[in-house]
N, C-alpha and C positions, 0 to 999 in steps of 0.2 A: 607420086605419092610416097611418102615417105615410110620405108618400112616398119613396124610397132618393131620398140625394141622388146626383149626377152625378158619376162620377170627374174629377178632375183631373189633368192633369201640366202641367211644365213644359219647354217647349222651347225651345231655342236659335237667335236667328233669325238664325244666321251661318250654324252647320254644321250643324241639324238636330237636335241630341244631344237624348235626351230625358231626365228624370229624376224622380221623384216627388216632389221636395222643392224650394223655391228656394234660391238659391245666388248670390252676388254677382259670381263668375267660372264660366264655365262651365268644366267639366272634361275636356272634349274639346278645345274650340282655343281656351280660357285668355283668352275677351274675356271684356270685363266690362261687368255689365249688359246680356246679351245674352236673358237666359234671361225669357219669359213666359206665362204662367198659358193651358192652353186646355185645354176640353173634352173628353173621347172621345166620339167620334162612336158614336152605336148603331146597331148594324149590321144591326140587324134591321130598322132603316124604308128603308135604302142599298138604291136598283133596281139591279137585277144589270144590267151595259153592256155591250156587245159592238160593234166595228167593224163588223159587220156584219151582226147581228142573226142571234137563235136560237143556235142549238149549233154551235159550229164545227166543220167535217169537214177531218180531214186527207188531203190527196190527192199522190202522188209528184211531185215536181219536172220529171217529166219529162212529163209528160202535163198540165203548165200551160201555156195558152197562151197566148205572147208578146204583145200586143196593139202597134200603132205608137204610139210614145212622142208623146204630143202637149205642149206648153206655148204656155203665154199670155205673148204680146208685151208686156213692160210699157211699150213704146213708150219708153223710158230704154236705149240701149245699155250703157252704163255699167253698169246696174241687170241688165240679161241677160247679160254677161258673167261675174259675180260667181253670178250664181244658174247659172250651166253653161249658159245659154243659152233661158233665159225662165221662168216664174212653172210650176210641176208643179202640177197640178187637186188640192186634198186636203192639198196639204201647208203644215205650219205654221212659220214663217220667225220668227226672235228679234232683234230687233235693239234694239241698246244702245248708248250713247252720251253724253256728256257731256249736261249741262241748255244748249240752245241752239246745238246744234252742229248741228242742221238735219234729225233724224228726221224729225219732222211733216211737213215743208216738202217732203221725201223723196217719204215715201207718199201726201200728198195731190198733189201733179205725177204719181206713178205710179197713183191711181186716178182723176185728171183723163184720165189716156192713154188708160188701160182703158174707159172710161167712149167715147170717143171711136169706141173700137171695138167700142160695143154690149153693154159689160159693165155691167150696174150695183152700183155701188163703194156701200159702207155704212162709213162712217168713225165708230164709235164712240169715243167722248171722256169719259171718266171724272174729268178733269180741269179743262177747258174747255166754254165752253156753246157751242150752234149759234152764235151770235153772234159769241162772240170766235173759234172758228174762222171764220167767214162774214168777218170782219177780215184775219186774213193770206192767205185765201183772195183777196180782192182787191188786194190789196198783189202778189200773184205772178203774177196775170193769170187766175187759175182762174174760169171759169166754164159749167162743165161741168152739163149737166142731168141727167146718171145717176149724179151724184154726191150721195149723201144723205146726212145728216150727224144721228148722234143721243148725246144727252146719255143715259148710262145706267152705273150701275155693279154692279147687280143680274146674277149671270151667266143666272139665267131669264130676265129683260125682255129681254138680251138677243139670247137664242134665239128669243124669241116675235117681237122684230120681224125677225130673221132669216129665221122662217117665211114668217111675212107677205109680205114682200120679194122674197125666192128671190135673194139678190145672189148678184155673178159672183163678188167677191173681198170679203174681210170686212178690216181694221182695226181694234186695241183698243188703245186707249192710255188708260192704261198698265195690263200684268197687276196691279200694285202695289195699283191701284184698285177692282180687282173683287172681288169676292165671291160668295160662292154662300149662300144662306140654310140649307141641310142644315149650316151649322159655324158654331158659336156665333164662332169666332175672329174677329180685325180684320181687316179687310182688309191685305193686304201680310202677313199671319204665313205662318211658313210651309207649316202643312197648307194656307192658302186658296190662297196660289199653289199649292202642288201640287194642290190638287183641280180650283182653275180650270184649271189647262194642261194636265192628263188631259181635263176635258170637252169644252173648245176641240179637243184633238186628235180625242180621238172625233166631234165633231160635223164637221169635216173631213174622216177617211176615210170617215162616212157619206155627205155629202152632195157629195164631191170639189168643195168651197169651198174654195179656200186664202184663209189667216188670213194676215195678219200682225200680232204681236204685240209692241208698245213696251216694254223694260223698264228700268227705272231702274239706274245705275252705282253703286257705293259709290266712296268716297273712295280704293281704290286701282284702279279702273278697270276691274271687273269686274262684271256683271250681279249685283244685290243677289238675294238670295232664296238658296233651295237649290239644289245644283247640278244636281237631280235635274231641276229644268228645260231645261238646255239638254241632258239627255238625252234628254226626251221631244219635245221640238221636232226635223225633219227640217233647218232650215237654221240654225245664228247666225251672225248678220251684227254688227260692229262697225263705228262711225261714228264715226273718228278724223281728229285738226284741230287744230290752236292756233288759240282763237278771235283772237286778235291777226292769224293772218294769214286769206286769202281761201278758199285752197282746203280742200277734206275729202276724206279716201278713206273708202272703202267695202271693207271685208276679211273676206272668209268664213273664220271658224276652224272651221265642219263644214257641212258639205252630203252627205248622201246622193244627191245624184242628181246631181251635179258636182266637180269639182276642189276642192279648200281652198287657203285661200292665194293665194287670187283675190283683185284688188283691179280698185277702181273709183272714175275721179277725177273729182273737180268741184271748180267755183269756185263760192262764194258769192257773189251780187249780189242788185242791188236788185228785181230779177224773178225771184229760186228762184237755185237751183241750177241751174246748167249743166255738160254734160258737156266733159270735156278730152280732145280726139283725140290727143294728143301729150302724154301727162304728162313726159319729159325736156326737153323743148323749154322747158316751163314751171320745173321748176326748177330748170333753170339762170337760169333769168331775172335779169338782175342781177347775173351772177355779173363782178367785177373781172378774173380771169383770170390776173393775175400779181404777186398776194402771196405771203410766205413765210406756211406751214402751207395753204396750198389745193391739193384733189385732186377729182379727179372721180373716181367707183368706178360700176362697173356694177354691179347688183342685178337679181333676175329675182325677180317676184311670181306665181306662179302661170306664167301662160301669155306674160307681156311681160316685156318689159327694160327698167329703168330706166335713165338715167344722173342723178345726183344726184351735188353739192358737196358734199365732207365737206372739214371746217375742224379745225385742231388751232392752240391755244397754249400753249406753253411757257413761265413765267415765273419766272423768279426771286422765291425766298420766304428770308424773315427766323424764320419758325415752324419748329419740331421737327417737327410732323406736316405734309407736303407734303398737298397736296390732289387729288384725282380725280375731276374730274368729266365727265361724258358726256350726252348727248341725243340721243335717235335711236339709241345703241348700247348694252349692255349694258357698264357701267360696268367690273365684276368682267374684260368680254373686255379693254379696255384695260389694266387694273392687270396683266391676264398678261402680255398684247405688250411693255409697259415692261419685264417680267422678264426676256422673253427678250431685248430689244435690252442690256440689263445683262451680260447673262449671255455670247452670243453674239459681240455687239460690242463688247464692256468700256466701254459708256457709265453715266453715272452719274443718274439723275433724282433720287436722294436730297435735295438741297437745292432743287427746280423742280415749281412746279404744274405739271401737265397738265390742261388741258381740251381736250375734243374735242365736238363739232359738225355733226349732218348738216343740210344749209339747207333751208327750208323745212318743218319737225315732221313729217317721213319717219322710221317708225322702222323701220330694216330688222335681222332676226334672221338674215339668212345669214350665215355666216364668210368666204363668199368678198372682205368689203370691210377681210378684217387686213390685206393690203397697202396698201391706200388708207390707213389708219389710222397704218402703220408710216411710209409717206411721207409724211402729212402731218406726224405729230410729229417728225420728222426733221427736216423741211424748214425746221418752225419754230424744233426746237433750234439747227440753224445759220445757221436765217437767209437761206436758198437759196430763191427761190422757183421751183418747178418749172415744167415748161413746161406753159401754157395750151391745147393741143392734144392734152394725153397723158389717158386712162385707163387706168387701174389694175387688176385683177383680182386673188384667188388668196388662198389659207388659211393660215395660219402656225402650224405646231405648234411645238411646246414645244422641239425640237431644233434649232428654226430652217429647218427645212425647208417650202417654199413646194408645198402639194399643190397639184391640178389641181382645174379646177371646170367644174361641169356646164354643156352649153348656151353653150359659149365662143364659139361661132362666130356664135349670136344676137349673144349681146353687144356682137361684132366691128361685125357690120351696123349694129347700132343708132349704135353710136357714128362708123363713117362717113357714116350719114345725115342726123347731125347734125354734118358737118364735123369730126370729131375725126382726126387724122393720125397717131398712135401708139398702139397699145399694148403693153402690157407684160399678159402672159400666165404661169401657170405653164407650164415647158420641157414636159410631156407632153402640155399643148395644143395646140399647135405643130403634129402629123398633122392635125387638127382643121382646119385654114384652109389652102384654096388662096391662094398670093400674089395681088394683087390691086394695081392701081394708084390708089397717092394712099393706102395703108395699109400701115404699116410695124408688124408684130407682133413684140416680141421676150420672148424667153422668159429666167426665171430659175429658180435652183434653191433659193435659200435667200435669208437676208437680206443674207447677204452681196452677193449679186448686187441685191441693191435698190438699195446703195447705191452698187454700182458704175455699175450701168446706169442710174439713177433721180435721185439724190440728187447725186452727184459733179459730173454733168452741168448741177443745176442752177445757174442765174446770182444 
């Protein structure tokens, strides 16, 4: 008798869709050539998994008992900021990043730390042999003896030297690479990622190893694979930079057992990454101080305050279609602020590029820097350059009106700790800050007061 053959489908290795037929655009999210041929798995030879082995009992929440939250020092501040305050026993951390922006380089200085403190670190490499890691490992100063390094992409070899071993913290770079042999698919599709980052999780709440796991970017900046990954992971961490320049931050967009929104800075150099005590201090570095379109704006990531140079130019264009462009800010927020300075102050941008500018490849997503934004395009449309001693603050809606923003009074600090002499605040900030000598805070209420207090005044 002739044996059934094995069902097929096709899926989609953007967004998961699945389909029984191939198709040269998928019909879920319209890429093309995304869609490829894999197997159903038989679920009848699939061992049934559990976190915690056997039948689970359900017991009331209240009669659970709280145990003292313990974490592992990655010996990286930087890196224990970002994670709520050090590495949680069990949990699986995702971190993503451009090719050569300094992941590796990361977690091998972070299980050289670990290692220091009696942990022993298993850095699996699916991409790289013992050797050529054994190469940048020297290059950064690493040489750490509880640090083990193995060439695997099989996800059983992996567990089997895992057994073996009993490490304190595991590393896999990259999920992309691995596979599991229960699924006929390629590595990188995307049942294997998802089966490998369910077993990597499972094998964590069992054995309270935390994993961390490298996964490769697609070309608009986001962890390739399904999204159902960075569901099943407890932390992702992103590892953003302009390789052109030195430094990288480190920014959680989910953590379960800390704040999001956390960041964490370094400089790249010839021995690892180093962490930065004072990321304001740094980029300002260089900053000229008194051209026209320059502003300094306060930013707050998570639990710190920034101070960062935002830049605007104004130019005169000979084209129908003016141009907008932005870095570091959300393009679409500038095209609004123009409408409203149009609209509000009866200026004209109609015939004038605008470009705008945060220095240093800081991309901040709060609205509290439309004032910076507003002063700096101002300052460049007239020509004024503002005074070198002020920041900026405060949100600009649609009516021209300058709301209030959270945490002003950090701001304040920061920016007189770094010699700054004025600010300019939204007016309901103001209750916010006791007067304070060598700190002059003035408040606005709309744009109009920007330009009265801000822009007028400059030289």
């Amino acid at each position: 008798m002739k044996a059934a053959r094995p069902k097929t489908r096709f899926v989609c290795q953007e967004c998961g869709h699945q389909g029984v037929r191939w198709s040269g655009r998928c019909p879920e999210c319209a890429q093309w050539n995304s869609l490829r041929e894999e197997v159903d798995r038989d679920l009848s030879t699939l061992q049934q998994r559990s976190v915690a082995g056997g039948t689970p009992e359900a017991v009331p929440i209240s009669s659970i008992v709280q145990t003292q939250e313990f974490r592992l020092q990655a010996g990286i501040e930087e890196l224990n900021r970002v994670l709520g305050g050090g590495v949680v026993p069990g949990s699986v951390i995702l971190i993503g990043g451009d090719p050569g922006i300094g992941k590796t380089t990361l977690l091998l200085q972070t299980l050289a730390s670990l290692g220091t403190a009696r942990q022993v670190g298993l850095y699996v490499s699916g991409e790289e042999s013992p050797q050529q890691i054994k190469m940048r490992a020297d290059r950064i100063g690493i040489q750490s003896p509880n640090l083990y390094v193995a060439a695997a992409t099989s996800l059983e070899e992996i567990f089997k030297v895992a057994e073996q071993m009993n490490p304190g913290v595991i590393v896999v770079d990259s999920i992309q690479t691995v596979f599991t042999q229960e699924l006929t698919s390629a590595p990188g599709s995307v049942s294997q990622v998802q089966e490998v980052g369910c077993r990597l999780m499972w094998f964590a709440k069992r054995t309270h190893v935390p994993i961390f796991i490298i996964g490769h970017v697609t070309k608009e900046g986001v962890i390739a694979g399904p999204r159902l990954l960075e569901h099943i992971v407890d932390t992702v961490l992103y590892f953003e930079g302009d390789k052109g320049q030195s430094y990288r931050i480190l920014r959680a967009v989910k953590n379960r057992f800390g704040p999001t929104n956390e960041i964490g800075v370094f400089e790249m150099k010839d021995e690892g990454l180093t962490e930065v005590g004072n990321p304001s201090e740094l980029f300002l570095t260089g900053r000229i101080g008194h051209g026209a379109g320059s502003v300094v704006v306060s930013s707050v990531e998570g639990s710190r305050p920034l101070l960062v140079e935002l830049q605007a130019l104004v130019a005169e264009t000979t084209y129908p279609m003016p141009k907008r462009m932005a870095k570091g800010v959300e393009v679409n927020r500038v095209s609004l602020l123009l409408a409203v300075l149009e609209k509000r102050l009866g200026l004209h941008f109609a015939g004038y590029d605008v470009y705008v500018n945060v220095v240093g490849g800081l991309r901040i997503d709060e609205p509290t820097v439309d004032v910076g934004i507003v002063c700096a395009v101002l300052s460049s449309f007239r020509e004024l350059a503002l005074d070198s001693r002020l920041v900026v603050m405060g949100e600009v809606g649609l009516g021209g009106e300058v709301r209030p923003v959270q945490h002003a009074d950090l701001r304040i600090r920061e920016a007189m700790k770094l010699g700054f002499q004025r600010c300019v605040v939204p007016e309901p900030n103001l209750n916010q800050w006791k007067p304070v000598a060598g700190m002059e805070v003035v408040g606005i209420r709309d744009i109009g007061d920007i330009w009265e207090t801000v822009v007028s005044h400059a030289s």
